[in-house]
VEXLO-128567 format. One line per field, with one value per residue (C-alpha): residue number from 1; residue in three letters; x, y negated, z. Coordinates in Angstrom, 3 decimals. Layout:
// VEXLO-128567
nr: NUM	...
rest: ALA	...
east: X	...
north: Y	...
up: Z	...
END
This chain:
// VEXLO-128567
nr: 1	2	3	4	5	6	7	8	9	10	11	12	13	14	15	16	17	18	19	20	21	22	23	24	25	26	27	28	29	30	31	32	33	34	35	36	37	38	39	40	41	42	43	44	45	46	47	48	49	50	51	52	53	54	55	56	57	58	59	60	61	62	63	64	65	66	67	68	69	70	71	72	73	74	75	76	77	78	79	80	81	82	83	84	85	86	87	88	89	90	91	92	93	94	95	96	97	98	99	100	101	102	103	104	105	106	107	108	109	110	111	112	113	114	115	116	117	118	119	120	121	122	123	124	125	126	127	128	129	130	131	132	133	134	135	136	137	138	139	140	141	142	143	144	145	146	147	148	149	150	151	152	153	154	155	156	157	158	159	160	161	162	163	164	165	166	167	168	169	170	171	172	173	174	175	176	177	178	179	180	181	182	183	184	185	186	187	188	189	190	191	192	193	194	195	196	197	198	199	200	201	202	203	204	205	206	207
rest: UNK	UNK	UNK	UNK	UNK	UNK	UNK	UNK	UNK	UNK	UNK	UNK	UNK	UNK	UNK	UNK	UNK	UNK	UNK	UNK	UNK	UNK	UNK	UNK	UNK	UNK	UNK	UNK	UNK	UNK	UNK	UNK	UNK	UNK	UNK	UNK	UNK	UNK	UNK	UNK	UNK	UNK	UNK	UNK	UNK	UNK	UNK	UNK	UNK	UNK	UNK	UNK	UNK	UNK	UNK	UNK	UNK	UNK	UNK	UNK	UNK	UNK	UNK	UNK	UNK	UNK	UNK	UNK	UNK	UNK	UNK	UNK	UNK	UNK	UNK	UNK	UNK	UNK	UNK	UNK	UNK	UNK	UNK	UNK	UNK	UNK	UNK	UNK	UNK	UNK	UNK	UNK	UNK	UNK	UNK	UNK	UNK	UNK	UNK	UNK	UNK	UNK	UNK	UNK	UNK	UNK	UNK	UNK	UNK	UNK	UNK	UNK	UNK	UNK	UNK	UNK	UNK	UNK	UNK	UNK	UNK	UNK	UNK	UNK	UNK	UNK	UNK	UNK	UNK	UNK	UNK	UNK	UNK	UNK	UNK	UNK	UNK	UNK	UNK	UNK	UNK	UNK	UNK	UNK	UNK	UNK	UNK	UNK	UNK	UNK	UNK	UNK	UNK	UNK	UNK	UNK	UNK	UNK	UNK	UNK	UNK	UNK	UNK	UNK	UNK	UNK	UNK	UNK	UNK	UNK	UNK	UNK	UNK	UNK	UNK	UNK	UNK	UNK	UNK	UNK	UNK	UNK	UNK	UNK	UNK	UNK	UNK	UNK	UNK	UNK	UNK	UNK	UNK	UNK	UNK	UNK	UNK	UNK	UNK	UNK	UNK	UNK	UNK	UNK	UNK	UNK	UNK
east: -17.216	-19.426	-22.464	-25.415	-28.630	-29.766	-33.078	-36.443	-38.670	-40.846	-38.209	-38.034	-34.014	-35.494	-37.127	-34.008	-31.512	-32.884	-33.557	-30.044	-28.692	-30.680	-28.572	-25.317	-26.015	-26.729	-23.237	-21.401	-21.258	-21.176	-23.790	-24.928	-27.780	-28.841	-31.004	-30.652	-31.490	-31.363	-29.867	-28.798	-30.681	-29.278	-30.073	-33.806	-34.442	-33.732	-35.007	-38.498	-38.094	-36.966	-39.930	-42.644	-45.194	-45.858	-42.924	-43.285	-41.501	-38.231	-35.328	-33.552	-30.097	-31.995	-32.572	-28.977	-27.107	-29.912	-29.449	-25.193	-25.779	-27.476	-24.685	-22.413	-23.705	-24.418	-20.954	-18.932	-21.208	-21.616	-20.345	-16.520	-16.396	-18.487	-16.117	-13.070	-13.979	-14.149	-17.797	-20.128	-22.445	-25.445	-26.821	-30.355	-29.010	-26.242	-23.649	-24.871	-28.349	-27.454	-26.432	-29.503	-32.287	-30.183	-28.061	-29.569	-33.931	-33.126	-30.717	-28.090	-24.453	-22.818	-19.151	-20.246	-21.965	-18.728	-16.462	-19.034	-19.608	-15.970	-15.929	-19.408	-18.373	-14.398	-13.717	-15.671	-17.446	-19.369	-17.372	-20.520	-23.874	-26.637	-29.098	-32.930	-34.259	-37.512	-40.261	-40.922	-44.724	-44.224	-42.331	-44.758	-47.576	-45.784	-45.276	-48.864	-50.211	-47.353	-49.083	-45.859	-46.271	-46.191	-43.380	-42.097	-40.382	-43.036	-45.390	-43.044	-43.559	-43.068	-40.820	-38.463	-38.800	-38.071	-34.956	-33.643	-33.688	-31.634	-29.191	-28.684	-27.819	-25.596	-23.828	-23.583	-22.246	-19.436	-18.018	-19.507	-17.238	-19.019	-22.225	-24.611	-27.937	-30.904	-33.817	-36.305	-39.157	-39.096	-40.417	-39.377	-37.659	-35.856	-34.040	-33.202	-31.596	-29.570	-28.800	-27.376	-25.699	-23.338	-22.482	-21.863	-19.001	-17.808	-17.644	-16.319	-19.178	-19.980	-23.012
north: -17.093	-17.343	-15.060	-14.852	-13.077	-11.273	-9.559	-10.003	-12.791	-11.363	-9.087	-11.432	-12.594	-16.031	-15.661	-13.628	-16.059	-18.651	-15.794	-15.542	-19.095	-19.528	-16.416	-17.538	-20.998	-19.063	-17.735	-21.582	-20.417	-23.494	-22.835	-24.393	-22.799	-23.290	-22.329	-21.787	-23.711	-26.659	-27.751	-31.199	-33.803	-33.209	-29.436	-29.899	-31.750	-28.938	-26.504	-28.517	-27.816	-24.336	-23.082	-25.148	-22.392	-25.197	-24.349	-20.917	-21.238	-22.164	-20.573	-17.704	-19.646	-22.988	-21.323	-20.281	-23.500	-24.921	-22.643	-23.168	-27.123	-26.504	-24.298	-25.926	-29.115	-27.141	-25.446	-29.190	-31.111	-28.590	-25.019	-25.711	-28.676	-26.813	-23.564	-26.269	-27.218	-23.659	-23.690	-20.279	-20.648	-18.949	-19.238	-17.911	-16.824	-17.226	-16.135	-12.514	-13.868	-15.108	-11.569	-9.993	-12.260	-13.794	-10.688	-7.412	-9.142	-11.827	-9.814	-12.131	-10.659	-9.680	-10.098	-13.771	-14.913	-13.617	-16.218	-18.513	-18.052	-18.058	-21.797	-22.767	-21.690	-22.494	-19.279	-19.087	-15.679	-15.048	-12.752	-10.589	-10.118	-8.605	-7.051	-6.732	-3.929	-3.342	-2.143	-4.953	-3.966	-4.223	-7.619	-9.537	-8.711	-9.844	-12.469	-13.526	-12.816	-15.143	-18.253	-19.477	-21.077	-18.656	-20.003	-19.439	-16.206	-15.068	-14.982	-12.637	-8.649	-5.872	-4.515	-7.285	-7.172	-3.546	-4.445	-7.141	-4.907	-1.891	-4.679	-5.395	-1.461	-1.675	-4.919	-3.257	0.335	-1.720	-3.886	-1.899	-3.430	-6.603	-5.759	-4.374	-2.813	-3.369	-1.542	-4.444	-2.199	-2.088	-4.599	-7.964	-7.403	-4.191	-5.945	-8.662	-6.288	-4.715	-7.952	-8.460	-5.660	-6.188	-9.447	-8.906	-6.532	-8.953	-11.521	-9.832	-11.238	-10.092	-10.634
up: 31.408	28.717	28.733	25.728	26.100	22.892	21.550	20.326	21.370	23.982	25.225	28.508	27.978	28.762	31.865	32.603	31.859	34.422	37.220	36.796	36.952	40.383	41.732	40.305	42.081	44.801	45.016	44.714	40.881	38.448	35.452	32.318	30.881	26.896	24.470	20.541	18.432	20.271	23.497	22.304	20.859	17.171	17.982	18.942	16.366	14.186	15.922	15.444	11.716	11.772	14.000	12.382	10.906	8.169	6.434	5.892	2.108	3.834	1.907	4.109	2.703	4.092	7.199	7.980	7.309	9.800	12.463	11.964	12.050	15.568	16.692	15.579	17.547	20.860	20.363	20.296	22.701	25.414	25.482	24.835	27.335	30.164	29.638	29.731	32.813	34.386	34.764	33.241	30.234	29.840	26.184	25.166	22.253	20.126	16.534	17.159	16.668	13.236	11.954	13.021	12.210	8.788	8.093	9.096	8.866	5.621	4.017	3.833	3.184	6.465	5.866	4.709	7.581	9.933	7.806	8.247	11.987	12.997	10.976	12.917	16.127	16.353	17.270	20.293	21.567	24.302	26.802	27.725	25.591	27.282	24.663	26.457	23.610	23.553	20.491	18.485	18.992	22.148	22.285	19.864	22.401	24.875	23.103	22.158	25.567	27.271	26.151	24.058	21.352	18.628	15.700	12.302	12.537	15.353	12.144	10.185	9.515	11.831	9.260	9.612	13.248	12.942	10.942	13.404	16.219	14.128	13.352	17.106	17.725	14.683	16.632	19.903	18.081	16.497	19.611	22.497	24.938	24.724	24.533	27.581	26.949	29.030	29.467	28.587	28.686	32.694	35.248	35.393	38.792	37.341	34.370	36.992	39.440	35.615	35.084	38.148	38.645	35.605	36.366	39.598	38.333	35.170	38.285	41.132	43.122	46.086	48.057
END
């Protein structure tokens, strides 16, 4: 199974995604857990240039292609050999990432970036996306107060924040069988135990 974690930096999907590897793991589950961009060598070093606040004049179209190139690394190197093998992928983001940050925040036509995805991607799709929403006020605090270093698109408006998140609730609203919400807004323990809960049930794990 392949599983990506959407939303908002500082909506906790990435202290999420590792509280649920250990439980997987737990249950005799084999997991791979990545992160976008990066998660190969090729991949981090792009995702050095993407989140470096120096370049601040990057072109959204520049932007894209870079975030595809990682993808499209991470996608060839690891995610379609670990799923060969029958193990579960957890990504810390993924496509559905490009359409709200590029599509829905940059602008970018929408239609485009699906042709583009499907070619970036070879057709692979997560099998269940967990969205954590939460206020982008809300998640940029968190962000600031986590300690994290504080990146390119950390620095960019609350409007476009505001515009990414409205693009995720478009994305759930048009494939809603993929997609499960999540409460982000409550406890660290409490979106664990949501978390939980629905894979339990994708899974048929029992505890």
């Amino acid at each position: 199974m392949f599983i990506s974690f959407e939303g908002l930096d500082g909506s906790g999907k990435t202290t999420q995604i590792q509280r649920l590897a250990v439980w997987l793991r737990t249950h005799r589950q084999r997991v791979l857990t990545l992160r976008e961009p990066g998660g190969t060598r090729i991949g981090d070093a792009i995702r050095a240039i993407l989140h470096d606040r120096s370049n601040s004049n990057m072109d959204s179209r520049t932007e894209l292609l870079l975030y595809c190139a990682s993808r499209a690394q991470l996608v060839a190197e690891q995610v379609q050999p670990y799923l060969h093998s029958g193990g579960i992928v957890l990504s810390d983001r993924f496509a559905d990432s490009t359409l709200a940050y590029q599509g829905y925040g940059r602008g970018l036509d929408l239609d485009f970036l699906r042709s583009l995805l499907d070619f970036v991607t070879h057709g692979v799709k997560p099998d269940l996306t967990l969205y954590f929403d939460v206020d982008p006020e809300r998640a940029l605090e968190r962000r600031m107060a986590s300690g994290a270093e504080i990146n390119r698109i950390d620095v960019e408006t609350i409007e476009f924040h505001r515009r990414v998140r409205d693009g995720y609730h478009r994305l759930i609203a048009q494939e809603p069988e993929r997609w499960q919400l999540i409460d982000a807004s409550a406890t660290t323990d409490q979106v664990a135990a949501q978390v939980k809960d629905i894979v339990k049930t994708r899974l048929n794990i029992t505890d």
